[in-house]
KEMAR-895258 format. One line per field, with one value per residue: residue in one letter; residue number from 1; x, z, y of N, C-alpha, C in turn. Coordinates in steps of 0.02 Angstrom, whole numbers, m for minus. Each point is the difference from the previous one (the first is absolute). Example, Ala and Ser with C-alpha at 12.3 -4.5 7.8 and 13.67 -1.06 7.14 Angstrom:
2
guke = c(a_s)
mitor = c(1_2)
n_u = c(660_m18)
n_w = c(390_m36)
n_v = c(m284_53)
ca_u = c(m45_42)
ca_w = c(0_3)
ca_v = c(59_59)
c_u = c(45_m39)
c_w = c(0_37)
c_v = c(60_55)
END
This chain:
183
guke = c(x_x_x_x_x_x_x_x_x_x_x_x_x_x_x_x_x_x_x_x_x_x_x_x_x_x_x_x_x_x_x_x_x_x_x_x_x_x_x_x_x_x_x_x_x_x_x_x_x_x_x_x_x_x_x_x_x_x_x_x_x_x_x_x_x_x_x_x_x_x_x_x_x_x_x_x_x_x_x_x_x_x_x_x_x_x_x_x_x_x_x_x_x_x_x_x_x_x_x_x_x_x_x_x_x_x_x_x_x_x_x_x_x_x_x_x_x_x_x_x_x_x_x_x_x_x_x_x_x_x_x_x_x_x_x_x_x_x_x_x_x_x_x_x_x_x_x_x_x_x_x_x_x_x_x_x_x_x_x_x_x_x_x_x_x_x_x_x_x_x_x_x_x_x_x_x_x_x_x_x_x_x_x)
mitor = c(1_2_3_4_5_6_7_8_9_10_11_12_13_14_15_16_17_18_19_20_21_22_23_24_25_26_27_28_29_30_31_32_33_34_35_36_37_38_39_40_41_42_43_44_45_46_47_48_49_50_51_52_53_54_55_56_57_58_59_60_61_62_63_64_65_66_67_68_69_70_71_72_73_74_75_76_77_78_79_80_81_82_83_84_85_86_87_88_89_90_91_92_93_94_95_96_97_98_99_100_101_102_103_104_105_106_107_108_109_110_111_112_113_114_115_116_117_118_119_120_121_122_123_124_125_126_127_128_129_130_131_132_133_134_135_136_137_138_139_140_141_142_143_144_145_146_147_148_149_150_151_152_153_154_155_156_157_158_159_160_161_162_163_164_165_166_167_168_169_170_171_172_173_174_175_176_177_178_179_180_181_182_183)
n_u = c(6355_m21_73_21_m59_6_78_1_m16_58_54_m27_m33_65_0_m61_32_63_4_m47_32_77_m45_m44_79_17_m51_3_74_m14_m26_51_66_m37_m9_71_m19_m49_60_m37_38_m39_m72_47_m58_m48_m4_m41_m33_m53_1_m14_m27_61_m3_m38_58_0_84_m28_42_27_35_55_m12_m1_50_m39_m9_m64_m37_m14_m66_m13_m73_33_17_15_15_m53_98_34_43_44_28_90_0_37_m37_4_m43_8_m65_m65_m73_m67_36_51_m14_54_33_44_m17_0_21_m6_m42_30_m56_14_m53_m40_m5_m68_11_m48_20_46_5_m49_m50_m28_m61_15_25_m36_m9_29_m37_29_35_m63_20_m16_61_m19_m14_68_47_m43_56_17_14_55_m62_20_28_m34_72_m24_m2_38_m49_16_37_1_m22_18_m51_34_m43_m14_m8_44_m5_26_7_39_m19_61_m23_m48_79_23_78_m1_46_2_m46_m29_50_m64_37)
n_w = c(m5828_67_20_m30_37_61_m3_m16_48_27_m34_m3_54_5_m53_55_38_m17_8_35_7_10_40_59_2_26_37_26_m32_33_38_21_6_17_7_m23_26_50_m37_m54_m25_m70_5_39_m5_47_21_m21_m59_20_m72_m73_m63_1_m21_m84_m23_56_m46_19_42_m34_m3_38_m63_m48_34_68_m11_m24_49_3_m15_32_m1_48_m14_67_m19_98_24_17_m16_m27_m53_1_m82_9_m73_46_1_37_m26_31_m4_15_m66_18_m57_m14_13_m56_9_m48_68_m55_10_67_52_46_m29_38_m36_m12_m15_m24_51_m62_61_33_34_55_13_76_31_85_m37_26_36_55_24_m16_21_44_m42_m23_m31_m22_m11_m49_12_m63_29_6_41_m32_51_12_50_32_42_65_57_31_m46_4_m79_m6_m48_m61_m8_m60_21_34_69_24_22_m14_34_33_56_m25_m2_m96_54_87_40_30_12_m54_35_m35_m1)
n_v = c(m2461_15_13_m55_m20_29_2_m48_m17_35_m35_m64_40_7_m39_m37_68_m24_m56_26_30_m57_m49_81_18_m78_31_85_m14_m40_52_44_m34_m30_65_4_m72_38_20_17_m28_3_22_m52_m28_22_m52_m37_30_34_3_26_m39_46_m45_24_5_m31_m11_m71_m12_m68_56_10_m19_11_m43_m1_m58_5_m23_47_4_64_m4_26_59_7_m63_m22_27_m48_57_m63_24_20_19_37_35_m63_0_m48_m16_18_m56_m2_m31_55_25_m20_62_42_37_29_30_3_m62_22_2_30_41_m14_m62_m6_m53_m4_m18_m3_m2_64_m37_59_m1_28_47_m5_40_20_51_m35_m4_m21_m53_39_19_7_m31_21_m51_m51_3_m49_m74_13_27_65_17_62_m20_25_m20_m15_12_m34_m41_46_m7_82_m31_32_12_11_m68_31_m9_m70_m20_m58_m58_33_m31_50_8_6_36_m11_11_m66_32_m3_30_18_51)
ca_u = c(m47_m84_13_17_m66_m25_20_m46_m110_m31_12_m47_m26_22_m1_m68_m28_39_m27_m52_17_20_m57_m55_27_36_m66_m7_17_m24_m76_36_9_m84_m20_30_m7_m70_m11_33_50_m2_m30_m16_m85_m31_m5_m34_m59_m57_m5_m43_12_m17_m13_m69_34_46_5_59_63_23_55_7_15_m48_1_m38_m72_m57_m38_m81_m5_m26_m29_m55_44_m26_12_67_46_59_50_17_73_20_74_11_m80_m17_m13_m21_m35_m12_m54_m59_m17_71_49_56_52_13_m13_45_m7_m14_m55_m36_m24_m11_m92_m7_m46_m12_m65_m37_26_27_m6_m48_m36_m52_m11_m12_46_m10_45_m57_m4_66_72_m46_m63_m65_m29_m25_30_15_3_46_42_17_54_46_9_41_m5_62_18_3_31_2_23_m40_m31_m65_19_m56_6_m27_m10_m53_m48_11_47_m13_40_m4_73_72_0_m44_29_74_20_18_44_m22_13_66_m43_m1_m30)
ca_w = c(m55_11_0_m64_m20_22_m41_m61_9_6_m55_m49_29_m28_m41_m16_m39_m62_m56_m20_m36_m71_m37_m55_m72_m83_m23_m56_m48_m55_m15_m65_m64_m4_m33_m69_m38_m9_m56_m68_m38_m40_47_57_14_50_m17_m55_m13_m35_m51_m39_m57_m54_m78_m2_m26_31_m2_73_m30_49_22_11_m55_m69_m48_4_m8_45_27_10_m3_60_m52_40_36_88_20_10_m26_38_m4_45_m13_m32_m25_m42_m23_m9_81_m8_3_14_m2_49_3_4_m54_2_m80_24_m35_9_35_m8_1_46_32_78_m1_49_m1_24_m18_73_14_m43_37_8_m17_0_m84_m7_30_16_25_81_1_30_6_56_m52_17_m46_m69_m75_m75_m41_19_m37_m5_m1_m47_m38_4_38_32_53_26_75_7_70_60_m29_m36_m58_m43_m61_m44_m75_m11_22_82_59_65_45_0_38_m45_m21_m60_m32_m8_m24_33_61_45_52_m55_m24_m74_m14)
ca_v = c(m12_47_71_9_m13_54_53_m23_17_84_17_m20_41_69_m6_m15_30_18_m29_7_63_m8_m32_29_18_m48_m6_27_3_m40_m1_41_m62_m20_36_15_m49_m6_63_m21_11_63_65_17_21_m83_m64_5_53_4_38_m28_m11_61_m4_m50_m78_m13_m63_m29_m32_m64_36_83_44_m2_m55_m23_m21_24_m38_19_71_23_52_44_44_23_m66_5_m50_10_4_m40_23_78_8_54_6_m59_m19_m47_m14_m73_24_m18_m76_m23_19_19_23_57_65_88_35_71_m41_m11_65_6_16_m44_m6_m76_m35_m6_m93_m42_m100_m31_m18_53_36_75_25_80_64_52_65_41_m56_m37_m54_m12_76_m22_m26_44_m18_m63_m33_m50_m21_15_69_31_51_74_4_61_m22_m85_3_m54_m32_40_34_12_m14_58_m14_28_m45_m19_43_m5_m64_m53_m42_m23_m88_m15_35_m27_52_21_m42_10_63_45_66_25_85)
c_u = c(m61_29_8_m63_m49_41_m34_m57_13_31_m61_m42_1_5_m67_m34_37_m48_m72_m9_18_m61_m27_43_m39_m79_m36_24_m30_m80_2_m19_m69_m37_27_m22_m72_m4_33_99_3_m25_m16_m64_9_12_m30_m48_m38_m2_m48_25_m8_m33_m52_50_79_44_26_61_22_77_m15_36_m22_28_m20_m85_m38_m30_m74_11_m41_m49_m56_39_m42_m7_68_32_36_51_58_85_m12_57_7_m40_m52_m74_m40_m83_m59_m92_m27_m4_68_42_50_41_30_m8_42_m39_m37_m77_m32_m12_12_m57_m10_m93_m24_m43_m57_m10_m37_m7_m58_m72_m67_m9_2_47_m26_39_m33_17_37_45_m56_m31_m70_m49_m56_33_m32_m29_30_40_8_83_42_1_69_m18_86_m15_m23_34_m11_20_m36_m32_m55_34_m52_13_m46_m25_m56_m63_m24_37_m18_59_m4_69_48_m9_m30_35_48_18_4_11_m66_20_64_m51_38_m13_m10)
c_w = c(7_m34_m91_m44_5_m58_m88_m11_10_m78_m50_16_m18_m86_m54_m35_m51_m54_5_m52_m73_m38_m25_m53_m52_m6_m23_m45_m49_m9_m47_m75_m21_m17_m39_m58_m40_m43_m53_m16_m11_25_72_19_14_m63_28_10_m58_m62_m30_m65_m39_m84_15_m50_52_m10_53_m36_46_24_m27_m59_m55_m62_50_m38_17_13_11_m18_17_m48_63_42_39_40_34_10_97_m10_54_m7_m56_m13_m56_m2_m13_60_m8_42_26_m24_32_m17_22_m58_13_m62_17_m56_9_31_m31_m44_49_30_74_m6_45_m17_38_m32_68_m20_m39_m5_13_m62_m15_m47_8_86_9_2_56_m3_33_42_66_m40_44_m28_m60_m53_m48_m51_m13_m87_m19_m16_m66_m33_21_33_8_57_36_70_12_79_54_m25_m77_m56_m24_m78_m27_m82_m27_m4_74_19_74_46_2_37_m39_m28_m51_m69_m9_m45_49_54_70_71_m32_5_m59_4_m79)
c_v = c(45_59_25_m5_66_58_m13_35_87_18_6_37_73_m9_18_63_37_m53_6_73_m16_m34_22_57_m26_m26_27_32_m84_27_65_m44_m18_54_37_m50_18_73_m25_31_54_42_5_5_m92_m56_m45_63_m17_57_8_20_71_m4_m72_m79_1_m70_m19_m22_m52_39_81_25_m10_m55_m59_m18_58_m57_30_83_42_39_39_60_m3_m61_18_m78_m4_m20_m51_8_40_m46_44_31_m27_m32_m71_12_m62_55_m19_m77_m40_m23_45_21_37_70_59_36_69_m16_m2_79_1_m11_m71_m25_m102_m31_m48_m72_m29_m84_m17_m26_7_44_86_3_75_66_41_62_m7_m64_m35_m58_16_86_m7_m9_55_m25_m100_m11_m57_1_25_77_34_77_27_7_74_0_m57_4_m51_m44_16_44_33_16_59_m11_44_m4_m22_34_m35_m46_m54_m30_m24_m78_m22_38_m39_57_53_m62_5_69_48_89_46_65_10)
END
């Protein structure tokens, strides 16, 4: 019985590192799988992403084609959107209040823009001369305005307009991903 115990234990032994091998295969082919999952269908580009609204009357739709309802309607091109599915020419949509629809793809822009937190409650939101809250203030924004993305690195976005030019924290942003960098 030791002996048939002992031949057991060098098998399982000699095995240990066949199946630790087959494990990390069939692991990362599922982490493969998990990030095929995290690109759209149709264009292959990340999932979910950040867009924005090409035209100033955008309709939503309760489905992905035009004998759907409209349910709301979008009257501000450069609002941005994230994009949450793809079907067809179709992309399903969500906004800064979490409305949901879906719109024709050829409505929407890459152009990468944000509105400056939207949620909050303060009446103004510093922009800084440079990716430092202890820099000087540019400029203060109120909630909900609409800004053009210019970069987005360490936390830190800088926003362009013709009215401004300085840095403000991703967190104070809806319309870029936390530690999402933006060229």
């Amino acid at each position: 019985m030791e002996a048939r115990f002992q031949r057991n234990r060098r098998a399982g032994a000699a095995l240990t590192p066949v199946l630790a091998v087959g494990l990390g295969l069939a692991l990362s082919v599922g982490a493969q799988a998990a990030d095929d999952s995290a690109v759209g269908p149709v264009t292959k580009l990340p999932m979910p992403r950040f867009v924005s609204l090409k035209a100033d009357s955008v309709n939503l739709r309760e489905g992905p084609n035009r004998d759907h309802p409209v349910k709301w309607i979008f009257k501000r091109a450069g609002l941005p959107v994230e994009i949450t599915a793809e079907f067809e020419q179709w992309r399903r949509i969500r906004d800064s209040e979490g409305t949901e629809g879906w719109v024709l793809q050829n409505l929407l822009s890459g152009r990468r823009t944000v509105l400056i937190a939207p949620w909050s409650k303060e009446d103004a939101i510093s922009l800084f001369e440079r990716p430092d809250a202890g820099s000087a203030a540019v400029a203060k924004l109120q909630p909900r305005v609409l800004a053009s993305v210019h970069d987005c690195s360490r936390n830190w976005c800088r926003l362009k307009s013709d009215k401004f030019d300085g840095y403000i924290q991703e967190d104070k942003l809806w319309g870029v991903y936390p530690r999402e960098t933006v060229e």
